[in-house]
C-alpha positions, -999 to +999 in steps of 0.1 A: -371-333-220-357-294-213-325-294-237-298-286-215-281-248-217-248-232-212-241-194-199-214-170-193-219-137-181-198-100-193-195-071-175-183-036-195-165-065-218-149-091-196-159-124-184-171-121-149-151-150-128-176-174-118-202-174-143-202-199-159-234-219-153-257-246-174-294-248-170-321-277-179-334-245-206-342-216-189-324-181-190-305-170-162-326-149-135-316-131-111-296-126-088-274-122-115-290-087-124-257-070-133-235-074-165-252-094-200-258-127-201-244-149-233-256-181-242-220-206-257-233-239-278-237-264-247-226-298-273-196-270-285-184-263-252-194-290-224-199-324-219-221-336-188-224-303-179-186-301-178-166-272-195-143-280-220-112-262-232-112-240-262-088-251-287-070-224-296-052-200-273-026-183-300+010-184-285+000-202-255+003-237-243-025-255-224-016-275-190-040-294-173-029-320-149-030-337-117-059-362-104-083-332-108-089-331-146-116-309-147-100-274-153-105-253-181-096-221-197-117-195-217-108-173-242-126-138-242-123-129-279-144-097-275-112-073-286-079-093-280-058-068-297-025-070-283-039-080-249-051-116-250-075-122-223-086-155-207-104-170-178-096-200-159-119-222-145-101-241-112-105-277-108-132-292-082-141-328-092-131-341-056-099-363-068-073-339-047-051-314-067-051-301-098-041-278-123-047-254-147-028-231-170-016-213-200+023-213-208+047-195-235+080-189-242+098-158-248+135-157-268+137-116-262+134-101-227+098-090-224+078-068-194+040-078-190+013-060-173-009-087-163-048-070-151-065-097-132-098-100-114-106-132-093-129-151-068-132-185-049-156-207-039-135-220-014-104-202+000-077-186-010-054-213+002-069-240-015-076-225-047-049-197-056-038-181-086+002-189-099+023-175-122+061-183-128+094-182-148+110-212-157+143-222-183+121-255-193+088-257-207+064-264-178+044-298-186+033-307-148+023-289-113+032-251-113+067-244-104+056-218-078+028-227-057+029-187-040-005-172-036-005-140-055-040-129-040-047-118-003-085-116-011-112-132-028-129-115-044-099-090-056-087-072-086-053-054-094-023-053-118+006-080-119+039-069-133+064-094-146+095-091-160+105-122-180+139-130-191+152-139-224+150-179-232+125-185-201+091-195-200+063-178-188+031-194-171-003-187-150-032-202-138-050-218-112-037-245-088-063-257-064-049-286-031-083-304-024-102-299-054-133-301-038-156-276-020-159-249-049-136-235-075-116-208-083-121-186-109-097-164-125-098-136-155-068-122-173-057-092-194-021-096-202-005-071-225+033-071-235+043-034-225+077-012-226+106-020-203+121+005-179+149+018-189+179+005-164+192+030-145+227+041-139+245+053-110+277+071-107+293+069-080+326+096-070+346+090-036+367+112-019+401+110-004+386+092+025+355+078+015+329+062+039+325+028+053+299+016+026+272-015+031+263-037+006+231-063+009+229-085-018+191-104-022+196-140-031+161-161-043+147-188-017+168-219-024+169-252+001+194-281-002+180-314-015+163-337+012+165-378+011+131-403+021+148-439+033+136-468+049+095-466+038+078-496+032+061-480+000+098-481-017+089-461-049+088-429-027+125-437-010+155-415-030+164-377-035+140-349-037+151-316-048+132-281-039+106-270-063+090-239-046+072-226-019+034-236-009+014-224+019+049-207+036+070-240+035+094-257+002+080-286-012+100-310-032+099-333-056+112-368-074+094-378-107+058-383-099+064-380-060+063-351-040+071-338+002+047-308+007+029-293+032-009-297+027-036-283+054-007-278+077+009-316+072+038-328+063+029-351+033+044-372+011+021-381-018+020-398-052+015-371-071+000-391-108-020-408-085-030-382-058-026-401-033-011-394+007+014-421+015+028-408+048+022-379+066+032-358+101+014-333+123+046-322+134+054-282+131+088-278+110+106-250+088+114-281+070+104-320+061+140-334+074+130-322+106+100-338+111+104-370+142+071-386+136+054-399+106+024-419+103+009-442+072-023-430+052-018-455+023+016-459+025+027-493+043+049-499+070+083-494+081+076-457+082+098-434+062+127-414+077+138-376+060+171-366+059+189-327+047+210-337+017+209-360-010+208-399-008+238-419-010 
């Protein structure tokens, strides 16, 4: 019996997103004619043809969570200098979402230019790339479900600023985990700040009427589930982020999110749909009819503000 194989491919020194393959022996043929081929220790690195995460990324933390388990991250090692680099491999192991990624925190104010190239097997929707600030250490699904691709495949620069005392993290996060996965590689290098800039400002006698816009972040009230006959997901939900253009919100292991254009409310740990609506809202507390997917009956109702 052929003893089983396991490939990545480089290109001018980076992993190329979606190369990762096994084969019952051979080496790879083409199509892939462009960039090298490397052979990784198949018992080392997978199990039933299943990557597996290295074990150490430096500073950063390793998240995987959700149904989907089957996520991964690569370290490319060729010259990590001050630039770490890594690839993620996105989940796709048919047991809804899942995610992927590395975290670390910061004490000092830091700027990173983040170089990224990335590709899907699926859509961008599905299976996007996330990054995000947070003031806690990140332990479950990304705190900011924002595409931060238009393409696939595409390339480009991120730049982040992170504050002092937050924590910084990115990665995949994929809503069906099914149909193909997403691949992303990283270059992230800690560079110099801007310097801030100061204005000065001089008024005459009679100065002009002057306008000032003042940008606040995306923020929405609490919302409150009552009345469903699955009682674990009945209480207060607070706003976590944004996914696919609408706030999603959570409680513990339960979650309201909008998910192939449905209003869901889910089980999160298990990854399952309890209730859900086709109805087209800015919001879940305006949503008039709900239906059960495992959830049992009465059906819930979804109020703006937080439970009694």
């Amino acid at each position: 019996m052929a003893k089983t194989r396991a490939f990545i491919r480089y290109l001018k020194g980076k992993l190329v997103p979606g190369s990762l393959i096994t084969t019952n022996g051979e080496y790879p043929k083409a199509p892939f004619s462009s960039g090298k081929w490397q052979e990784i220790p198949y018992d080392l690195c997978c199990t039933n043809g299943t990557f597996c995460n290295t074990a150490n990324y430096g500073k950063w933390k390793l998240v995987t969570g959700g149904e989907a388990g089957d996520g991964v991250v690569l370290v490319d090692d060729l010259d990590p200098g001050d630039c770490p680099q890594f690839t993620f491999v996105g989940p796709n192991d048919l047991e809804d979402d899942g995610w992927v990624y590395l975290t670390q925190y910061f004490s000092a104010e830091t700027c990173l230019q983040i170089n990224y190239e990335y590709a899907n097997f699926d859509s961008i929707i599905h299976d996007r790339p996330v990054y995000w600030t947070s003031p806690t250490q990140p332990t479950g699904i990304p705190g900011d479900l924002t595409p931060r691709v238009e393409d696939s495949p595409e390339d480009g620069t991120w730049n982040v600023t992170v504050p002092a005392g937050q924590w910084f993290s990115i990665g995949l996060y994929s809503d069906d985990s099914c149909c193909g996965r997403g691949f992303l590689t990283v270059e992230i290098c800690e560079v110099e700040c801007p310097e801030p800039t100061t204005t000065t400002t001089t008024t005459t006698e009679l100065p002009e009427p002057t306008t000032t816009t003042t940008t606040t972040e995306l923020s929405f009230a609490p919302i409150c589930v009552s009345e469903a006959g699955t009682t674990e997901v009945n209480g207060t939900y607070t706003y976590a982020g944004m996914v696919e253009g609408k706030p999603f919100y959570v409680k513990g292991d339960y979650m309201v999110r909008v998910s192939g254009g449905l209003w869901v409310i889910k089980d999160n740990t298990l990854g399952s749909d309890k209730y859900a609506s086709n109805d087209v809202t800015a919001t879940p507390d305006l949503v008039t009819t709900w239906f059960t997917l495992s959830g049992i009956a009465p059906l819930p109702i979804v109020t703006a503000g937080a439970c009694p």
